[in-house]
N, C-alpha and C positions, 0 to 999 in steps of 0.2 A: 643160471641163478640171477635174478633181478636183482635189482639197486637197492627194492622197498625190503627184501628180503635177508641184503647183507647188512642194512644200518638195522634188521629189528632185533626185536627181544628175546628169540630162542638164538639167534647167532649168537648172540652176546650172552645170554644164559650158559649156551655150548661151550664156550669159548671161557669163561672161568671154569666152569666145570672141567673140562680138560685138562686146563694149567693146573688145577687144587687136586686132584686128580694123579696126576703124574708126581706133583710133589708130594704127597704122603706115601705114592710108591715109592719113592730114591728117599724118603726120610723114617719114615714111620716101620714101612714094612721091611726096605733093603736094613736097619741100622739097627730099631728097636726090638721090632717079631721078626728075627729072619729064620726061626724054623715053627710059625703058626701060619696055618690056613687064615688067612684074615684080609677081606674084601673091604677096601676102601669108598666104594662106592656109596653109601649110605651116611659117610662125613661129608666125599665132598659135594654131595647131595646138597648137605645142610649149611656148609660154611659157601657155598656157588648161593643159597637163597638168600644167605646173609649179604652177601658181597654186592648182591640186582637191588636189595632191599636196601643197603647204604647210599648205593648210586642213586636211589630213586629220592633220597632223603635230604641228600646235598644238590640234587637237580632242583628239589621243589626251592629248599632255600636258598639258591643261587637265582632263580627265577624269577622269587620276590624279591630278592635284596635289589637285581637288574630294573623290573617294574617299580621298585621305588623311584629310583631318577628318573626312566620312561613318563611317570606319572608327574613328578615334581618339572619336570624341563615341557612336558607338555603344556601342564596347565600353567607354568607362568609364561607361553608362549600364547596362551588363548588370554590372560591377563595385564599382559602390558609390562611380563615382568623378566629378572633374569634368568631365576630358578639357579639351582645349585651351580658354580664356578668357580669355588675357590681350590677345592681338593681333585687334581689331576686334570686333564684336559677334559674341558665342557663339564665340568664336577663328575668324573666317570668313577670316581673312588670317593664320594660322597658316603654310598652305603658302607664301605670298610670302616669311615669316619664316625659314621653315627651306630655301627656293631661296637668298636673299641667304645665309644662312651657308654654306651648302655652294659657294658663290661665293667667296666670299671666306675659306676654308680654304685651306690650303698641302697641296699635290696631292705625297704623298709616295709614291716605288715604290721597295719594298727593295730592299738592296743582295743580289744573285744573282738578281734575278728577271729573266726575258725580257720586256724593256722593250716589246717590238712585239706579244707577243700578250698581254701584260697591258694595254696601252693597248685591243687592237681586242675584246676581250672583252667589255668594258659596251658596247658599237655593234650587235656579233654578237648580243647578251642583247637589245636592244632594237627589232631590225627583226620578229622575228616578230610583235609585237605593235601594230606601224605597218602589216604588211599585212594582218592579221587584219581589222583595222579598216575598211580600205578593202571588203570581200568582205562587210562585215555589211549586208542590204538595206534601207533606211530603206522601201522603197515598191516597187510593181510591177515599174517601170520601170527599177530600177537595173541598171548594164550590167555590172558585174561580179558582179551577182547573178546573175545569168540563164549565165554564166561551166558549161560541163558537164560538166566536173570540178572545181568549186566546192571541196567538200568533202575532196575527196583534196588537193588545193594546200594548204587550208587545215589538215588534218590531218599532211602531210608539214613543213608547215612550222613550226608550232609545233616540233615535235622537234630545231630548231635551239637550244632554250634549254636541253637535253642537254650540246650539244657547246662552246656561251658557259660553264656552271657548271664544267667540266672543263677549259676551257680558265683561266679564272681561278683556280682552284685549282692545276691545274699549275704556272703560270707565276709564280706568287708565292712559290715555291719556302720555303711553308710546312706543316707535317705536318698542322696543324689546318684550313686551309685546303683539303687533298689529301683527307682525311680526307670535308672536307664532300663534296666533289665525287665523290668514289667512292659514296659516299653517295646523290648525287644521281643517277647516272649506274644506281647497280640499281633505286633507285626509280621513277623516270619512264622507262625499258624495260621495266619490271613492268608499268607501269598502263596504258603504253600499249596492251597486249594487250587486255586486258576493254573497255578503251572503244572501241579500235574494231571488237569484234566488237556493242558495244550501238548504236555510230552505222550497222553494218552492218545491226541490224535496222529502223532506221529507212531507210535504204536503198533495204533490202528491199519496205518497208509505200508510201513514195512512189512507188518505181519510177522517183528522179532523182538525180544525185549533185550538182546545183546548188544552189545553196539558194531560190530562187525554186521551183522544182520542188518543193521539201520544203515549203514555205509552205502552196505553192498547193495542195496534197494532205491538209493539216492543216483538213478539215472539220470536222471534230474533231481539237482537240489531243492529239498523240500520248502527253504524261501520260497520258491517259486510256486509249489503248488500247497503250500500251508501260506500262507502269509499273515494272516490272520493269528494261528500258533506262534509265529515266530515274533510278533509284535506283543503280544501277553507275555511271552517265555521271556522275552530281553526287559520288559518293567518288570517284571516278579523276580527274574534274575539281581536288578539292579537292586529290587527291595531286600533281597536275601543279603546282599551286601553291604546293604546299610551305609547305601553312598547318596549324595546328594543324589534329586532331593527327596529322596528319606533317608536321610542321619537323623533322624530325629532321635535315636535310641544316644548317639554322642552329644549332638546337642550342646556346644560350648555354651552359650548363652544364656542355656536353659538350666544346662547340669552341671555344665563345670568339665565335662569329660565322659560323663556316663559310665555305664558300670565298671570301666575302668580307670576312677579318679585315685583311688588307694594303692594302685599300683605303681611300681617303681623299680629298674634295675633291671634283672634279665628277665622278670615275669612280664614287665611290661615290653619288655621285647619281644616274648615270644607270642604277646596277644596280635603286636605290630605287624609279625612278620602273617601271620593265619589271618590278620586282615589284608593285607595284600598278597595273601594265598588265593584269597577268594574271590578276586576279579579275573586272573587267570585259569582257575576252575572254572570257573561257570562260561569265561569266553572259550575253552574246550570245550566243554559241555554242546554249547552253540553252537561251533562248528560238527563236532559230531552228528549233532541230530538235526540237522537245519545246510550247512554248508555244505555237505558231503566229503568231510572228515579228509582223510588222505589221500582223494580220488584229484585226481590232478595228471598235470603230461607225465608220461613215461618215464623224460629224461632228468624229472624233480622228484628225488626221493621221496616217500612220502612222508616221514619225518621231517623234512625240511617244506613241506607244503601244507600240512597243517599246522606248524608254527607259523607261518606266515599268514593265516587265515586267522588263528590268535591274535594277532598281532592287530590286524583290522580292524576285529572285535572288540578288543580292548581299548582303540583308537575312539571309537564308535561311542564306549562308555566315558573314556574320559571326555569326550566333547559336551555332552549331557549332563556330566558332574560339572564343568565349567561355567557350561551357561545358565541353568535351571533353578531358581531360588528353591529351599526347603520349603515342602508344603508344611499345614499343619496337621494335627494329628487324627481330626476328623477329615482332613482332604486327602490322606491316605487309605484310611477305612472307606471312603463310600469309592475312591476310584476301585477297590478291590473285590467290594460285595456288588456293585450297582456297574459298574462298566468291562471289569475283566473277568468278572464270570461268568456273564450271558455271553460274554465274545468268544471266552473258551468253550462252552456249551454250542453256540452257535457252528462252531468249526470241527467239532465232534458231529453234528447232525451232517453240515456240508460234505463231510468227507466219506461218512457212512452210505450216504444217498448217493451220492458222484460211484463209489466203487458197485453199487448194482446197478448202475449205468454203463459208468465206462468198463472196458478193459486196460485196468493199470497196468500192466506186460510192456503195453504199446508206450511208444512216448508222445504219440500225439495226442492218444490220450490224457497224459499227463500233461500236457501243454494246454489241450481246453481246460482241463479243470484249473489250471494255470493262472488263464484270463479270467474266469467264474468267478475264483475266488481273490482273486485281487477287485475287480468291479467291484464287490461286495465289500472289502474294507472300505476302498475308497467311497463308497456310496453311503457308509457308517459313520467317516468321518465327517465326510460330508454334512452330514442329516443332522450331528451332534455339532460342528461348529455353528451351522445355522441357529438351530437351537439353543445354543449360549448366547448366541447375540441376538437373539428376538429375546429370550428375556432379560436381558442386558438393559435394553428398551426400554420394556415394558415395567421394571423397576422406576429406570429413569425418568417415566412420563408418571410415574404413581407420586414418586415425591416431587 
């Protein structure tokens, strides 16, 4: 028995099951039915799904409440600042601090607003990022990894935190709040486009829509022979996140707060914590389909090798949230229609062409198409810096 195989999801499925199991035998059957034919196996079928499905519920928000201070200690280390330190050592119980307040806040809904979809709005914002979680593969063996259309579930389903932002905005029946959400509503339909024509070219290159399938095909990590996919996926990733710089749907300056300025108490908490759901989704996400997921040494669990590939990821975006000033909202639209969609397009062609070339099997293979298509960014970026700054110029020499 492997390492990847005693920390996954059917050990641990078994493993309640078992215990739930035994105890409605010595409870239910020995005490309550002790002379009916009555098979337990069918409860603790259901109360072992409940128990994976708890774990996985307090995993996501123990994960966000950690990446808050991750994020807050980072980015006042990229600012010159202290970042949380008052509550525990290095402010490690900062998030317990700021859960008790938002607890014990007085839960206000204005007056005109639609009480019932202002209320299921933070619930709506927050399940795509509880089943996302569930579909990310710690190890081989996971069963909703192996799931074969993985990735379309997974990709349909995010797009629910579209129709959460629009609905909290609607229904708080504020302009600044509607504002955000209109806001939201062309941006993540925009970006959806380029990414999943870049998650189509990985796709293409595995030849599986499950995510175990995509793993198990990353002989080579697809960084290396998408490059091109993997630089479109992490901007449309960051724009789905609505993190600098595009927050333009928050917006302090602009909005006040964005679709969520009416909120307040534990809705506004739970919109908080599904916004810091969503930097570590989508940094799974990435390693998934780009890093090669839980493929790592032998003697590193794989749960414990894709968290730390998370980790990177998520390093990678708060560096970008740090430094990057907010575009505005036409320098968002044309970076998505005019440069990340022919990029994506373009790497759909590359990869299609390269595989009735090469034999992908081989790895050398994959290593030419490796340098191909890296040249090829780099030859794009290239050609587009030049081209900014000649007409940079040619402004300057006009006026």
């Amino acid at each position: 028995m492997t390492q990847d195989y005693i920390f996954g999801f059917n050990t641990l499925y078994n493993f309640f099951f078992e215990i739930i199991t035994n105890t409605i035998n010595s409870t239910i059957v020995s005490w309550i039915l002790p002379n009916f034919s009555f098979n337990p196996g069918w409860i603790a079928y259901i109360l072992s799904a409940l128990t994976i499905s708890f774990l996985i519920f307090n995993a996501a928000l123990m994960g966000a409440a950690v990446y808050t201070w991750f994020e807050r200690r980072i980015m006042a280390k990229f600012q010159g600042r202290y970042g949380p330190n008052r509550w525990g050592p290095f402010g490690l119980l900062q998030p317990i601090a700021d859960g008790i307040k938002s607890i014990t806040k007085e839960d206000i809904i204005p007056t005109g607003a639609d009480r019932v979809v202002f209320t299921i709005a933070p619930i709506v914002m927050m399940i795509p990022g509880l089943l996302v979680f569930a579909f990310i593969p710690g190890h081989i063996n996971s069963m909703l990894g192996k799931i074969n259309v993985g990735i379309a579930f997974v990709f349909g389903v995010t797009g629910m935190n579209t129709i959460a932002v629009i609905m909290a905005g609607w229904a708080s029946r504020n302009k600044y709040a509607m504002f955000g959400a209109m806001r939201s509503a062309a941006m993540l339909i925009t970006y959806e486009v380029p990414m999943a024509l870049a998650i189509a070219g990985v796709i293409l290159l595995s030849g599986s829509m499950s995510f175990n399938g995509i793993i198990e095909a990353q002989k080579i990590p697809f960084i290396v022979t998408q490059p091109i996919a993997f630089l479109v996926y992490m901007i449309c990733a960051t724009a789905e996140m609505s993190r600098a710089p595009f927050d333009m749907i928050e917006a302090e300056s602009e909005l006040g707060g964005g679709y969520h300025t009416e909120y307040s108490g534990m809705k506004f908490a739970i919109l908080q914590i599904s916004e810091f759901m969503a930097p570590i989704v989508q940094s799974a996400l990435c390693v998934v389909l780009f890093l090669g997921g839980f493929n790592g040494p032998d003697f590193i669990p794989g749960i414990l090798w894709i968290s730390l590939k998370i980790v990177l990821v998520l390093f990678i975006l708060l560096w970008t949230r740090s430094t990057w000033p907010r575009l505005r909202v036409d320098q968002i639209m044309e970076l998505a229609w005019k440069y990340l969609l022919p990029l994506a397009l373009l790497n759909i062609l590359l990869i299609a062409t390269e595989m009735t070339i090469f034999d992908i099997t081989q790895s050398t293979s994959l290593w030419i198409m490796g340098i191909i298509n890296w040249a090829t960014i780099l030859f794009i970026l290239a050609f587009l810096s030049l081209f900014k700054n000649f007409n940079k110029k040619t402004v300057q020499q006009k006026y």
